[in-house]
N, C-alpha and C positions, 0 to 999 in steps of 0.2 A: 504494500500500500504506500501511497507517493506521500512525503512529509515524514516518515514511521521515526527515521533515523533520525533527523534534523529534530525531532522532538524530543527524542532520547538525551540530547547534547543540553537541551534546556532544563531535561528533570535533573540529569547531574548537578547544572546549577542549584536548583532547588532544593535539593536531596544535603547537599554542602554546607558547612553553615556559613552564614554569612560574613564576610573579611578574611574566609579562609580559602586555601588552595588545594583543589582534587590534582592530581598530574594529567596535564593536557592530553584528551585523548586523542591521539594524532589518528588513531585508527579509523574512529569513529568519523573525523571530522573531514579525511580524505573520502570517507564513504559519501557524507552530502555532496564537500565538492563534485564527488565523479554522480552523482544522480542529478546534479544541477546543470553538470553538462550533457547529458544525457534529453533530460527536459529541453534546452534551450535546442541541440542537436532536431527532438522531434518535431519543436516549435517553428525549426525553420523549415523542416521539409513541408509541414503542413501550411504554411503561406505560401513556401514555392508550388505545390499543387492546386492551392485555391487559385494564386498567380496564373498559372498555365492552363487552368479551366477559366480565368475571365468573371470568376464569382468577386464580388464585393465581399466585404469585411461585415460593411455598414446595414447591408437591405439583406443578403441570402444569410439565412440562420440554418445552416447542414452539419450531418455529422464532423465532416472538418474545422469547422469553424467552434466549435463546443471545445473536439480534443484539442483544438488550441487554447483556446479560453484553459482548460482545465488542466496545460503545460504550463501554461503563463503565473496562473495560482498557484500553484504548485513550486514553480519557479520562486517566485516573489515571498512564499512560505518559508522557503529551504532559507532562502537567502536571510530572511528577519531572524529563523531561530542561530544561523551561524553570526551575524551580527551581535545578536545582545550576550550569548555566550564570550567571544571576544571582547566586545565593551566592559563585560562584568568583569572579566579575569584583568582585564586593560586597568581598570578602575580597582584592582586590591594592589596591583602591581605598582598602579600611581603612588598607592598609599603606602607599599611598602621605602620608596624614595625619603619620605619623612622620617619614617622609624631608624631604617637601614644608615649608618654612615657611609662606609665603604662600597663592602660586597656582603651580598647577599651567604647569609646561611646553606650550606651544602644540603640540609634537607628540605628547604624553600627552591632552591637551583633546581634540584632533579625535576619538579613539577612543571617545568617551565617549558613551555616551547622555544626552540631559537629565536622565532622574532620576538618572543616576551621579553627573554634576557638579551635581546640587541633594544627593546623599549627602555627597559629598565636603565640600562647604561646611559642610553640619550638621555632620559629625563634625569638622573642623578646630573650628568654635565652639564645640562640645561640648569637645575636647580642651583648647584654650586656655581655655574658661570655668574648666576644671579646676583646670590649672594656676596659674591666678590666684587661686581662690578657697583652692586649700590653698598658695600659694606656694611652689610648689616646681615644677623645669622637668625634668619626664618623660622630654626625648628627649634629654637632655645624655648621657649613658651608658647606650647600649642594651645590652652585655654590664656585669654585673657589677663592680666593681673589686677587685683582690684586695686593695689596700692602700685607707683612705680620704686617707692621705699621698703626697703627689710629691714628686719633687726635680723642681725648676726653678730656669732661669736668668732671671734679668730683663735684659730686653733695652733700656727704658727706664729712666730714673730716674723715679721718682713719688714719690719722699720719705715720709713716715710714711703710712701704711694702716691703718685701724680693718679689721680682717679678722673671722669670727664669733667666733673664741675668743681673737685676742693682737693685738696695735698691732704690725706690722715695718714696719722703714725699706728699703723695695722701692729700693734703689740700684741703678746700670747695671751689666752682669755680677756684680751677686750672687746666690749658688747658696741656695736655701734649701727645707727641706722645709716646704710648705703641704696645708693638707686641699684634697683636690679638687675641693671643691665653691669652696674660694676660691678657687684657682688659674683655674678655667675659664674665668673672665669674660676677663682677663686674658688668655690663652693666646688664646683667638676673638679678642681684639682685636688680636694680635699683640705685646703687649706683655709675653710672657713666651712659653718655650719650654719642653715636658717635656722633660726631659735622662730617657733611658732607660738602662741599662746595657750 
């Protein structure tokens, strides 16, 4: 039955849970390809036959003109369900750009089709070209912050700190409120802590 496979490709998504990765079924997905050429193959003989009988499209409704109609659907079927299966894997792979520094996790990789992990590369260069060019680091705070100030403790001593907006003498256990974008560096190195409430 025409569509059967190309359906198949969509429960997987379903069946997935959501944000995460099944391993591309390449099997699966050459089988739509080769039935979509198949369809568009029968679709064309069937216009070249209405063609060489002289029948319109528009006014004669014949058996030819139906099994095209119902290549053309069929077509345009296959085609929607290999689309949103790639836009969804497309769209965790985006998301994994965020999370990811580098490279990707060996049991993330094997899931991947090659154009995944040649997307995934663009977009990671893409992202970091970004953030180079406007200086400024995008995945440091993914939610919002309510304050642009913290309170932290210093857990090293590092002595005077040209910081963006004031010079502090960052001593060992002293508590100070710093903007967040100072403090971060700091905090990832381990050489400061948020103190929360």
């Amino acid at each position: 039955m025409y569509g059967r496979k190309a359906c198949q490709l969509v429960k997987e998504l379903t069946n997935s849970e959501s944000g995460q990765l099944t391993t591309f079924n390449n099997d699966l997905f050459a089988q739509v390809i080769e039935e979509c050429e198949a369809h568009f193959r029968d679709l064309q003989a069937l216009f070249m036959k209405m063609q060489e009988e002289g029948t319109s499209n528009q006014t004669t409704k014949n058996p030819d003109h139906f099994g095209a109609f119902m290549h053309h659907l069929s077509l345009v079927r296959n085609k929607r369900c290999i689309m949103a299966y790639v836009y969804n894997r497309a769209e965790v792979v985006q998301n994994l750009g965020w999370a990811v520094e580098l490279l990707l996790p060996e049991e993330i990789e094997e899931k991947l089709s090659n154009s995944e992990k040649e997307y995934f590369k663009n977009h990671l260069a893409t992202l970091k070209s970004y953030m180079t060019d406007m200086d400024i680091d995008l995945a440091v705070d993914m939610v919002p912050p309510k304050d642009p100030y913290i309170k932290v403790r210093v857990l090293e001593n590092m002595g005077n700190v040209a910081l963006s907006d004031q010079e502090a003498n960052l001593a060992m256990h002293a508590i100070l409120f710093l903007r967040r974008t100072d403090a971060e560096q700091y905090i990832s190195q381990g050489k400061m802590e948020e103190l929360t409430v």
